[in-house]
DONUSE-786427 format. One record per residue (C-alpha): x, y, z; residue in three letters. Coordinates in nm, 2 decimals, always signed. Each point is the difference from the previous one (the first is absolute). Layout:
! DONUSE-786427
+--------+--------+--------+--------+
:   east :  north :     up : residu :
+--------+--------+--------+--------+
:      X :      Y :      Z :    ALA :
...
+--------+--------+--------+--------+
//
This chain:
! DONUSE-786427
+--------+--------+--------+--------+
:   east :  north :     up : residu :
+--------+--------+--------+--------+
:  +1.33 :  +2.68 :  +2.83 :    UNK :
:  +0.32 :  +0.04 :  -0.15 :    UNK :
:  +0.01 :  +0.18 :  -0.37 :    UNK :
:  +0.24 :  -0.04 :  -0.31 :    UNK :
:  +0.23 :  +0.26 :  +0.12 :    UNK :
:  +0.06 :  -0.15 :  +0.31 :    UNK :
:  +0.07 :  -0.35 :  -0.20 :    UNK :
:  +0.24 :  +0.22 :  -0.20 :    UNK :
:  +0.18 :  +0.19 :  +0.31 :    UNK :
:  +0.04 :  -0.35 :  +0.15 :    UNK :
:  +0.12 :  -0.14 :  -0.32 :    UNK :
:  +0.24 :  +0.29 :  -0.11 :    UNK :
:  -0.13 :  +0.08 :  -0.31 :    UNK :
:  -0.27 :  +0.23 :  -0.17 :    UNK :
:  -0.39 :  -0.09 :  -0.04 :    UNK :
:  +0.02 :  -0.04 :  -0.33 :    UNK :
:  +0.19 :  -0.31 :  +0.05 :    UNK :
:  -0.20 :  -0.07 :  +0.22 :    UNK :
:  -0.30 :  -0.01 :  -0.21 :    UNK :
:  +0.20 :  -0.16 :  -0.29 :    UNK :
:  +0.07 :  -0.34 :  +0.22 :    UNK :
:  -0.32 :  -0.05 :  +0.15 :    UNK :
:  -0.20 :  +0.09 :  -0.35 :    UNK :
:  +0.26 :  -0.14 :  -0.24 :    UNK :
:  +0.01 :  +0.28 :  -0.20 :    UNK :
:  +0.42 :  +0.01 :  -0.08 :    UNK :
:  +0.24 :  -0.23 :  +0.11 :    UNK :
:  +0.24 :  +0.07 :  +0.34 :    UNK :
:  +0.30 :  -0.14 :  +0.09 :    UNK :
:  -0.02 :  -0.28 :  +0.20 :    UNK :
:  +0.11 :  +0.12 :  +0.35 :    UNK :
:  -0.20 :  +0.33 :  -0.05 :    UNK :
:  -0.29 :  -0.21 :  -0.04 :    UNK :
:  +0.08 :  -0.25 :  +0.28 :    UNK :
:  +0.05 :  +0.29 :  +0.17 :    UNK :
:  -0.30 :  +0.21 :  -0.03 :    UNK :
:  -0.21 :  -0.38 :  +0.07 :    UNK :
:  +0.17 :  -0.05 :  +0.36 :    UNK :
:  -0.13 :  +0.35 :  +0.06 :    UNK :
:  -0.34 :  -0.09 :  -0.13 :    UNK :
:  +0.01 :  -0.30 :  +0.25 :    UNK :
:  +0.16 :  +0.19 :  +0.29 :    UNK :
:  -0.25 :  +0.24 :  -0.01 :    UNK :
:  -0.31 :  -0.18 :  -0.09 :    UNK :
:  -0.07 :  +0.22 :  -0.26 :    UNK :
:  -0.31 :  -0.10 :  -0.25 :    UNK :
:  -0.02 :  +0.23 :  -0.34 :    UNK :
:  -0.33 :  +0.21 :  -0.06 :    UNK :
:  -0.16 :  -0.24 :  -0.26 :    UNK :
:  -0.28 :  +0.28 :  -0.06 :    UNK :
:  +0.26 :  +0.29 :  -0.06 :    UNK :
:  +0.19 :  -0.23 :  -0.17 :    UNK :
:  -0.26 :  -0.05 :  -0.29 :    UNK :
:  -0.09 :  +0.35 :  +0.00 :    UNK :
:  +0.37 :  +0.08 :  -0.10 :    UNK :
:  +0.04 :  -0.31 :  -0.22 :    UNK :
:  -0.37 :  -0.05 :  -0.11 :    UNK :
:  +0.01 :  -0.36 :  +0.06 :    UNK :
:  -0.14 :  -0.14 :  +0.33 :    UNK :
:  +0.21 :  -0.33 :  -0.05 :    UNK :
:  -0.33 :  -0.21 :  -0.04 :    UNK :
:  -0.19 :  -0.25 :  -0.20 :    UNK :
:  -0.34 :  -0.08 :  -0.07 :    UNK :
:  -0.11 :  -0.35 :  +0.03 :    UNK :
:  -0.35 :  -0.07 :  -0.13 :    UNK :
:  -0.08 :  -0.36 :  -0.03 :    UNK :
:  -0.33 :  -0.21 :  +0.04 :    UNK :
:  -0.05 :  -0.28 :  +0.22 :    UNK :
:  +0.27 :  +0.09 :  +0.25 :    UNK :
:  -0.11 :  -0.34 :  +0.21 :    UNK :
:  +0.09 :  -0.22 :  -0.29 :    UNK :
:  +0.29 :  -0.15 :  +0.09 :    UNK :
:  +0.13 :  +0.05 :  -0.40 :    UNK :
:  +0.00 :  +0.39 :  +0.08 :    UNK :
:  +0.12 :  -0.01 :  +0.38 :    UNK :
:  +0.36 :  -0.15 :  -0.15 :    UNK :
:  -0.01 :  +0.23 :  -0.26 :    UNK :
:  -0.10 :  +0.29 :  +0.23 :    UNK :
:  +0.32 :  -0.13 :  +0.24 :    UNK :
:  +0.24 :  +0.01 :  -0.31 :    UNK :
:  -0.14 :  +0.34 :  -0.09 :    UNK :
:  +0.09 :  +0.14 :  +0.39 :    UNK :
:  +0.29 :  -0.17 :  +0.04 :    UNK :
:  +0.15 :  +0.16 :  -0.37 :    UNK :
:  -0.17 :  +0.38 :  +0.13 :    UNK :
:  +0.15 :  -0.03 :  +0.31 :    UNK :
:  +0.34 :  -0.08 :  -0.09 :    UNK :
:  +0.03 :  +0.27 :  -0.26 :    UNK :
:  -0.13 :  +0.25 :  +0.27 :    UNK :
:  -0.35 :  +0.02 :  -0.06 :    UNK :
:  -0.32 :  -0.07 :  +0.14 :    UNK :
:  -0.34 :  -0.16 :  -0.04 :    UNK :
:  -0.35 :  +0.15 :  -0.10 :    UNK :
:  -0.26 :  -0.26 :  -0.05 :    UNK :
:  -0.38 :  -0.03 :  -0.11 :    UNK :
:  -0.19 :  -0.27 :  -0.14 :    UNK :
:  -0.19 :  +0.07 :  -0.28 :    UNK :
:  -0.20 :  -0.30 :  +0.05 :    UNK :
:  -0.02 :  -0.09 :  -0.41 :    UNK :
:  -0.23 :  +0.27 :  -0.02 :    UNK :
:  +0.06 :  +0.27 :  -0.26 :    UNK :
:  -0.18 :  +0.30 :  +0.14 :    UNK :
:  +0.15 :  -0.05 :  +0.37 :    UNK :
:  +0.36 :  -0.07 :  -0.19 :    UNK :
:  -0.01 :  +0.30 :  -0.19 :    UNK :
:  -0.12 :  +0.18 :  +0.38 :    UNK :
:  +0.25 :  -0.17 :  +0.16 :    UNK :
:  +0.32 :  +0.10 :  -0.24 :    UNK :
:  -0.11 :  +0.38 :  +0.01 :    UNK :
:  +0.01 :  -0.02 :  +0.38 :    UNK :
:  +0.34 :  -0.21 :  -0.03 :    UNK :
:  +0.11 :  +0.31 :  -0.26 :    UNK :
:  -0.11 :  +0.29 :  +0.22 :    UNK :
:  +0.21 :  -0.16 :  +0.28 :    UNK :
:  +0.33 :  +0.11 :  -0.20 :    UNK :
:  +0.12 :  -0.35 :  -0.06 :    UNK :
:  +0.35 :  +0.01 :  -0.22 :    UNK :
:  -0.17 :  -0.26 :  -0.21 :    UNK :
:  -0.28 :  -0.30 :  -0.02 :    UNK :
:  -0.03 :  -0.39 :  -0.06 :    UNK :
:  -0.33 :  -0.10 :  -0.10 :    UNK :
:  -0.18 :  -0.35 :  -0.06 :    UNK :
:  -0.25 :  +0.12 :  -0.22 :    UNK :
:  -0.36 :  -0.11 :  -0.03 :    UNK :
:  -0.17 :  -0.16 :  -0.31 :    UNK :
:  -0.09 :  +0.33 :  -0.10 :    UNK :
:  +0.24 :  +0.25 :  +0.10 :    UNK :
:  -0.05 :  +0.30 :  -0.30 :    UNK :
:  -0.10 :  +0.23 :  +0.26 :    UNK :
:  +0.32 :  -0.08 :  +0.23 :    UNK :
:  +0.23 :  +0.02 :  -0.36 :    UNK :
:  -0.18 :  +0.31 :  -0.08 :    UNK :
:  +0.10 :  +0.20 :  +0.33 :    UNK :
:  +0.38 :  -0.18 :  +0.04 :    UNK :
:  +0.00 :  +0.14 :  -0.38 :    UNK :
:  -0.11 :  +0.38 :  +0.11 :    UNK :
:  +0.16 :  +0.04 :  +0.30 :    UNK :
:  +0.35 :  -0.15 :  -0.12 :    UNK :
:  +0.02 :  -0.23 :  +0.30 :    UNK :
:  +0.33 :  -0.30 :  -0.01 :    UNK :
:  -0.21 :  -0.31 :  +0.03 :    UNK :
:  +0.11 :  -0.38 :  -0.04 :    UNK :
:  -0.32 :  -0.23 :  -0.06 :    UNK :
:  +0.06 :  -0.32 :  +0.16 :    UNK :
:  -0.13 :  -0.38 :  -0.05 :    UNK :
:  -0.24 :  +0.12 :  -0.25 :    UNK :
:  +0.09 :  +0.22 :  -0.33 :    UNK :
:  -0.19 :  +0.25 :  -0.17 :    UNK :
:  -0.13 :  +0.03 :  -0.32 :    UNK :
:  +0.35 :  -0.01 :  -0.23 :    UNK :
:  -0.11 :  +0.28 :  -0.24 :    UNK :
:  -0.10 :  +0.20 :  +0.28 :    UNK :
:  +0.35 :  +0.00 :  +0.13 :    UNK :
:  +0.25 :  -0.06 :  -0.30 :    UNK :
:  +0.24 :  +0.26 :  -0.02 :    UNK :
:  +0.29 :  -0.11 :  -0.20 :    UNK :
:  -0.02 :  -0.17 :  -0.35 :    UNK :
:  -0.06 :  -0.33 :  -0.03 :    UNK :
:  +0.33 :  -0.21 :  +0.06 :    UNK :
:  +0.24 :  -0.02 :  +0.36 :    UNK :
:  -0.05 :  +0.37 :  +0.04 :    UNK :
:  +0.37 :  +0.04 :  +0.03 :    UNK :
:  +0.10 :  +0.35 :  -0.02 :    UNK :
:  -0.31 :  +0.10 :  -0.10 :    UNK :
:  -0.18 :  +0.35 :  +0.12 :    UNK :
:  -0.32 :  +0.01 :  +0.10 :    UNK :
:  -0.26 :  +0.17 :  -0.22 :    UNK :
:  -0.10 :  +0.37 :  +0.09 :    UNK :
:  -0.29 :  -0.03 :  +0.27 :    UNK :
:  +0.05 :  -0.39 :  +0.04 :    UNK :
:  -0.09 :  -0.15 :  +0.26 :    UNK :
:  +0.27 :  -0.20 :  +0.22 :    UNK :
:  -0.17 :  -0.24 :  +0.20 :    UNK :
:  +0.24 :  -0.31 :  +0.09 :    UNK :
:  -0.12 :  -0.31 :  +0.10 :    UNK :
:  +0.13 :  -0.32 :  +0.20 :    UNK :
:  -0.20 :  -0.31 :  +0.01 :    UNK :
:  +0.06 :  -0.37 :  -0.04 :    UNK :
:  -0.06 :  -0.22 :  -0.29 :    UNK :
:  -0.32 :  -0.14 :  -0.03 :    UNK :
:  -0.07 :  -0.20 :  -0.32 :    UNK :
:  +0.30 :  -0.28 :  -0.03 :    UNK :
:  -0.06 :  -0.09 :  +0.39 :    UNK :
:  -0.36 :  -0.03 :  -0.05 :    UNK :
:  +0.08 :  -0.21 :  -0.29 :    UNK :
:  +0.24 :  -0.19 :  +0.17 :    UNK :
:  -0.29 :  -0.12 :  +0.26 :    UNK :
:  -0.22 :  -0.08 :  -0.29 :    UNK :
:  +0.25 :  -0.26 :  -0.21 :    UNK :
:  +0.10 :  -0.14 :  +0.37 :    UNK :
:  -0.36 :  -0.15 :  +0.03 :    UNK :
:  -0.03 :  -0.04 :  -0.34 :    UNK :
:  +0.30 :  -0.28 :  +0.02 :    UNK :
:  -0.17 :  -0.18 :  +0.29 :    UNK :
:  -0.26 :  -0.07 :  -0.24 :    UNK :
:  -0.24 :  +0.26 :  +0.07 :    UNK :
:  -0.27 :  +0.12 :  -0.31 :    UNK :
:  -0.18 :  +0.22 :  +0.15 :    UNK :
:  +0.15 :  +0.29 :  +0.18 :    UNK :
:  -0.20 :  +0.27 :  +0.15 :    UNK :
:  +0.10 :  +0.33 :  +0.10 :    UNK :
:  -0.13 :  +0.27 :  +0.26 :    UNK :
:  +0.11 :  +0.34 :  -0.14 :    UNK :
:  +0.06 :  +0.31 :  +0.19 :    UNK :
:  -0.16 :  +0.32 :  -0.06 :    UNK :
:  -0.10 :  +0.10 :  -0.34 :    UNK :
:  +0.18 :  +0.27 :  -0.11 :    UNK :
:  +0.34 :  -0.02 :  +0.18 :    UNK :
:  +0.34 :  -0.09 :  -0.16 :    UNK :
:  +0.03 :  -0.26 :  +0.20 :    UNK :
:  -0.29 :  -0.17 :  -0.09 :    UNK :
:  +0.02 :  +0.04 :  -0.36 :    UNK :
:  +0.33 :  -0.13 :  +0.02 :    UNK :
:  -0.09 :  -0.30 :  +0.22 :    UNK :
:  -0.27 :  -0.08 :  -0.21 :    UNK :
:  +0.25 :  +0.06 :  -0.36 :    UNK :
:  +0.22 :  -0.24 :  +0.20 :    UNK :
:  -0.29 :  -0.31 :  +0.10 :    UNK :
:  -0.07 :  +0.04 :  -0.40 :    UNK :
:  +0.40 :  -0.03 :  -0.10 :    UNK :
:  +0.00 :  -0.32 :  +0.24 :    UNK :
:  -0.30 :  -0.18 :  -0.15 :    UNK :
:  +0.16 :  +0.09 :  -0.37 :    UNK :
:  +0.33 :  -0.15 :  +0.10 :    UNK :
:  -0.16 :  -0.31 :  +0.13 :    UNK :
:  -0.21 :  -0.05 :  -0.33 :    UNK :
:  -0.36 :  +0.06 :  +0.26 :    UNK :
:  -0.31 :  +0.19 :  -0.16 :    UNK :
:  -0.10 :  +0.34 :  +0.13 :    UNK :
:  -0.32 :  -0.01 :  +0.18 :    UNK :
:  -0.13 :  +0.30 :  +0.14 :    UNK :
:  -0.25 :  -0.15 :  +0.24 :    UNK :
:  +0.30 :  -0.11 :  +0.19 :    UNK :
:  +0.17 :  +0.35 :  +0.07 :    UNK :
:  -0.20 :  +0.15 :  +0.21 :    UNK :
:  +0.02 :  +0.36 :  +0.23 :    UNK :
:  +0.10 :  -0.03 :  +0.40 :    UNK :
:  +0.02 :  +0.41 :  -0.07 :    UNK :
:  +0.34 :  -0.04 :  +0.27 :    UNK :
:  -0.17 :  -0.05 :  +0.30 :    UNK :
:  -0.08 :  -0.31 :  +0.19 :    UNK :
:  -0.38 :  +0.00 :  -0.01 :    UNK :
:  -0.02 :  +0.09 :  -0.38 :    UNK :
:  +0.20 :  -0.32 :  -0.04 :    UNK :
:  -0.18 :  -0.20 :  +0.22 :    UNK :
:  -0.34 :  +0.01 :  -0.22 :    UNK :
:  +0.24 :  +0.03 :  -0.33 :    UNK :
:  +0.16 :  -0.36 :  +0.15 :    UNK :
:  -0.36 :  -0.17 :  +0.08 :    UNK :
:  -0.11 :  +0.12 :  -0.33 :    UNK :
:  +0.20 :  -0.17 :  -0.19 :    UNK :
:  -0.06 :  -0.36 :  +0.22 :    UNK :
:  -0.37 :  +0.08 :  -0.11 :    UNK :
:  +0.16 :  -0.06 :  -0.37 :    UNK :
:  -0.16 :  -0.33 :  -0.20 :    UNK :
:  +0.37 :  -0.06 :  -0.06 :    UNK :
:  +0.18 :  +0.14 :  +0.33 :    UNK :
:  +0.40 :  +0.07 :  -0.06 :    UNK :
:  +0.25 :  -0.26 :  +0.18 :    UNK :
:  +0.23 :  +0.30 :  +0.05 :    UNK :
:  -0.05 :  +0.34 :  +0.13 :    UNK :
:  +0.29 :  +0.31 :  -0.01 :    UNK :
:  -0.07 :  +0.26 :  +0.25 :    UNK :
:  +0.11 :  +0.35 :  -0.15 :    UNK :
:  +0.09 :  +0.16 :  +0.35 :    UNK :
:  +0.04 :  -0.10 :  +0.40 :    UNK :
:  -0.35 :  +0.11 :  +0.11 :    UNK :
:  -0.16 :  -0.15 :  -0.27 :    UNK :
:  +0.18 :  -0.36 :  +0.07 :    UNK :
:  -0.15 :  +0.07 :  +0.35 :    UNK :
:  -0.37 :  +0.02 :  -0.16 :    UNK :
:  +0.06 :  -0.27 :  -0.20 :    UNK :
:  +0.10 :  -0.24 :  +0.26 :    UNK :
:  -0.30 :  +0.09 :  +0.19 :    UNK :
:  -0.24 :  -0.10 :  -0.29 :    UNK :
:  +0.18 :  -0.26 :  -0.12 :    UNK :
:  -0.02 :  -0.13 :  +0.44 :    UNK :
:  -0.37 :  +0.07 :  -0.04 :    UNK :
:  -0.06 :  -0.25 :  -0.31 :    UNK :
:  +0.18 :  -0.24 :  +0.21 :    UNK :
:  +0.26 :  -0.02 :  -0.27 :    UNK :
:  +0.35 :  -0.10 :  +0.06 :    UNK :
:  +0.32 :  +0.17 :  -0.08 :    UNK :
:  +0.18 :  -0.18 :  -0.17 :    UNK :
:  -0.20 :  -0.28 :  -0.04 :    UNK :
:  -0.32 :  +0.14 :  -0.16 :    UNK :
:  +0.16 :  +0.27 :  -0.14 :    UNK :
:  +0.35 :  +0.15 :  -0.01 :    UNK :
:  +0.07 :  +0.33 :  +0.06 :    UNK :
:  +0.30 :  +0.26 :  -0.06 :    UNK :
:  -0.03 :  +0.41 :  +0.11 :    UNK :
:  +0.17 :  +0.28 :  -0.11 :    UNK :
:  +0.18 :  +0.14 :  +0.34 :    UNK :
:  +0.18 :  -0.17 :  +0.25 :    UNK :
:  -0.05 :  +0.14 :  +0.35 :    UNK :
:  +0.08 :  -0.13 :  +0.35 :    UNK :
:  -0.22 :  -0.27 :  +0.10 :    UNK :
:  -0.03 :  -0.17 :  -0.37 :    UNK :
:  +0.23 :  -0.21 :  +0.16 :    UNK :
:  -0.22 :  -0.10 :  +0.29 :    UNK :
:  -0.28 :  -0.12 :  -0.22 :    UNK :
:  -0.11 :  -0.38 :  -0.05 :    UNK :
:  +0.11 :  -0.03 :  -0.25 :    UNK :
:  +0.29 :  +0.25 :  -0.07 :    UNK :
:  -0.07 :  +0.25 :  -0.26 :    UNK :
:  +0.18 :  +0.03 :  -0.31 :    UNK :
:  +0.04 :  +0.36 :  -0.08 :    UNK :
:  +0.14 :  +0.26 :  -0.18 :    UNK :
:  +0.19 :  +0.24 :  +0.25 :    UNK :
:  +0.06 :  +0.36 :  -0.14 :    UNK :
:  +0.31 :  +0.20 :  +0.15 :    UNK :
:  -0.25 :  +0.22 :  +0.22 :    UNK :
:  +0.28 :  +0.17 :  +0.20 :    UNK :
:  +0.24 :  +0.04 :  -0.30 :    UNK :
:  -0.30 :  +0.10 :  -0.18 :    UNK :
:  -0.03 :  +0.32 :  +0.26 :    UNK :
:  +0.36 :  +0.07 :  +0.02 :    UNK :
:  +0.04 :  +0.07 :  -0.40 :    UNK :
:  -0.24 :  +0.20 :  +0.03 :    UNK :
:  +0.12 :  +0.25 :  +0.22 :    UNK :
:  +0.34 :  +0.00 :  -0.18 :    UNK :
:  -0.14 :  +0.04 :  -0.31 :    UNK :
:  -0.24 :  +0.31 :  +0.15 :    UNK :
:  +0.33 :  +0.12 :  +0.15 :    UNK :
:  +0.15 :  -0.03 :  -0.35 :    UNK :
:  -0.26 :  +0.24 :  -0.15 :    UNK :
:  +0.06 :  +0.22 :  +0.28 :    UNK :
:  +0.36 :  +0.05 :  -0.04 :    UNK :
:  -0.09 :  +0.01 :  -0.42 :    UNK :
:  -0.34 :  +0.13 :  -0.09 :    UNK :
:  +0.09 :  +0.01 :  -0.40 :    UNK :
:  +0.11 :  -0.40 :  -0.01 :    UNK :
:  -0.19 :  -0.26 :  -0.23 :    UNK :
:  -0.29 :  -0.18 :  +0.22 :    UNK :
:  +0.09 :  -0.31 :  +0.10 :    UNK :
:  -0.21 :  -0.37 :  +0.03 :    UNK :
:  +0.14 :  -0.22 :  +0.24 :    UNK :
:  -0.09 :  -0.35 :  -0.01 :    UNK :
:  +0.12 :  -0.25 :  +0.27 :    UNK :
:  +0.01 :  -0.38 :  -0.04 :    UNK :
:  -0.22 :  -0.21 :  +0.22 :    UNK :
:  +0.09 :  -0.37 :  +0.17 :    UNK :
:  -0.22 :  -0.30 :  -0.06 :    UNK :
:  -0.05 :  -0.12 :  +0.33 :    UNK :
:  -0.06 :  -0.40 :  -0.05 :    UNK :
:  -0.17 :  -0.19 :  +0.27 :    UNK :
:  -0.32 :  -0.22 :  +0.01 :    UNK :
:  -0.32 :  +0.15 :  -0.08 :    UNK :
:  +0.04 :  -0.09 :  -0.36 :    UNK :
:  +0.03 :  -0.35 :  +0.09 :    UNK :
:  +0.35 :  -0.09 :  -0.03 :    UNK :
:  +0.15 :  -0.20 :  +0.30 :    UNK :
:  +0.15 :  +0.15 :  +0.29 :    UNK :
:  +0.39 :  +0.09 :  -0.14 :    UNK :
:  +0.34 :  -0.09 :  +0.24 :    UNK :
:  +0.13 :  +0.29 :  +0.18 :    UNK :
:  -0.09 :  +0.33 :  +0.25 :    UNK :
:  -0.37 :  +0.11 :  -0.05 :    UNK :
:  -0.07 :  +0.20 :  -0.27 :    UNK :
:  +0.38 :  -0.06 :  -0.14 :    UNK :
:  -0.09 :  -0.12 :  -0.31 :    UNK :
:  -0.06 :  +0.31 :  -0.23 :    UNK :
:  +0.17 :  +0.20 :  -0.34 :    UNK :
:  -0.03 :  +0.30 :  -0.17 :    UNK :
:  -0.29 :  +0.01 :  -0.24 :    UNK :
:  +0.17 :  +0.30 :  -0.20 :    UNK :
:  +0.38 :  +0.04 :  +0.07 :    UNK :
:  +0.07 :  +0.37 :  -0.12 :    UNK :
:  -0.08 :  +0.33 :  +0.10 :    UNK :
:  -0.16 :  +0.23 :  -0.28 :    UNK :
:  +0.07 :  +0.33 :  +0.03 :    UNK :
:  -0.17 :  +0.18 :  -0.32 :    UNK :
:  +0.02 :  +0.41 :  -0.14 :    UNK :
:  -0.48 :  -0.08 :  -0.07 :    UNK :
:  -0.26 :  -0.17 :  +0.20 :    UNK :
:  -0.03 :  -0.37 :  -0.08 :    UNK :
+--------+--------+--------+--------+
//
């Protein structure tokens, strides 16, 4: 196998240049570092990752630990997240914690011990033990899709955090998700105008941010449409398909069952439809439906689902490049990244077919990014 030194004999030029262009650890003049890369490919050389990190201590990985890794919602964000690591020169640890706080604590300590540079987490509904060794150990994380508590990780004063240092023994935990509330609301006023008085929700997990949020949202939509809150119509699918399933033929067992149902995430609108198919009910005709999370095939149901589509991939690239931020600037203010989402309009919720390509018609339910120095 051919070494550094022979990459710098070929190349002209010592093997400390050689290390600076193929770590980026000082700039080189152009040719010198064309030069020294044509030697790299003429001799097929391939750097020592492990000495590498045992000179640098960084092995130029990331930790990925994300539940449900089959749901399509986290395979696009787990592609943005590869794509981003791989074209800033890093690579790919992943577990699944599987929503379970014991095994996601387990599985970030094994994540840790592997030397990763630095983690991104989608935390569980009760993630103080995972906070508590993150905290201890001093590990660069970026929580992603869901948040954690905000006084748990505020550490700049209250305001846009700019220019601010953190507190002594803060802890800087960024975070990238998408917005939650004003889509959800957006699904709930869109029934609400085609008449609908009765709008039912199946909530995620209790606990998550996501949830909350969705739920905070389904609450802003019925107050903006002038419709009563009525708990025994918001009721928990705990985010998986089967949960949602008996949440959804619960509420058909209602004296009063809703006209209108809002899904809070793609397996529960699976579970949902399944229930809702064996009442014998009717989408749209006996009841309408709208879901939180667009994915493939919504588009090759009868009828076409109207959805809210989150920026899955996106979501998973800001992530990295926000870990890679902290990386490159331990001291700087945490950060809370929140992208908009699109509302995806189709047919579910009983509006007529629209003109154009399938799945064309759609617009941004919230059209700014918010980038913030606290959790939200």
């Amino acid at each position: 196998m051919a070494t550094m030194a022979d990459v710098a004999r070929s190349a002209g030029v010592s093997v400390a240049t050689v290390s600076h262009v193929l770590n980026g650890t000082r700039p080189v003049l152009p040719h010198t570092r064309q030069a020294v890369l044509d030697a790299v490919d003429a001799l097929g050389y391939t750097p020592n990752t492990l000495a590498r990190s045992l000179v640098t201590s960084r092995t130029r990985s990331i930790g990925l630990a994300v539940s449900a890794i089959s749901n399509p919602y986290f395979t696009e964000i787990l592609q943005g997240v590869e794509a981003a690591a791989l074209e800033a020169g890093y690579s790919l640890l992943l577990a699944d914690p599987h929503d379970d706080p014991r095994h996601e604590r387990k599985v970030v300590q094994l994540l840790h011990e592997r030397r990763v540079d630095g983690m991104i987490v989608a935390p569980s509904a009760d993630p103080a033990d995972l906070v508590d060794y993150l905290r201890r150990h001093a590990v660069p994380t970026v929580f992603l899709d869901r948040l954690v508590d905000a006084h748990a990780t505020q550490d700049v004063p209250p305001g846009d955090g700019a220019g601010a240092a953190p507190r002594a023994n803060a802890l800087c935990f960024d975070q990238v998700c998408a917005e939650s509330a004003a889509p959800t609301a957006l699904l709930v006023t869109h029934l609400a105008g085609l008449g609908h008085r009765r709008i039912a929700m199946v909530a995620g997990l209790p606990g998550l941010s996501t949830t909350g949020e969705r739920v905070a949202g389904y609450r802003e939509g019925l107050a903006a449409a002038g419709l009563a809150y009525d708990d025994r119509l918001v009721v928990s699918g705990n985010s998986e398909s089967a949960g949602a399933e008996r949440a959804t033929a619960a509420l058909l067992g209602l004296p009063d069952p809703p006209t209108a149902l809002v899904t809070a995430n793609n397996a529960m609108t699976i579970g949902a439809l399944r229930a809702l198919r064996r009442h014998g009910r009717s989408v749209p005709d006996d009841i309408a439906l709208c879901c939180f999370d667009d994915f493939a095939w919504a588009d090759l149901f009868s009828p076409r689902l109207t959805a809210i589509a989150q920026p899955s991939r996106e979501l998973g690239g800001r992530a990295v490049r926000v870990l890679l931020d902290r990386l490159a600037e331990p001291e700087r203010p945490a950060r809370t990244l929140r992208l908009p989402c699109t509302f995806v309009h189709r047919t579910s919720c009983g509006c007529p077919e629209e003109p154009g390509p399938a799945g064309a018609a759609g617009y941004t339910a919230s059209s700014t990014l918010s980038e913030k120095g606290t959790a939200t």
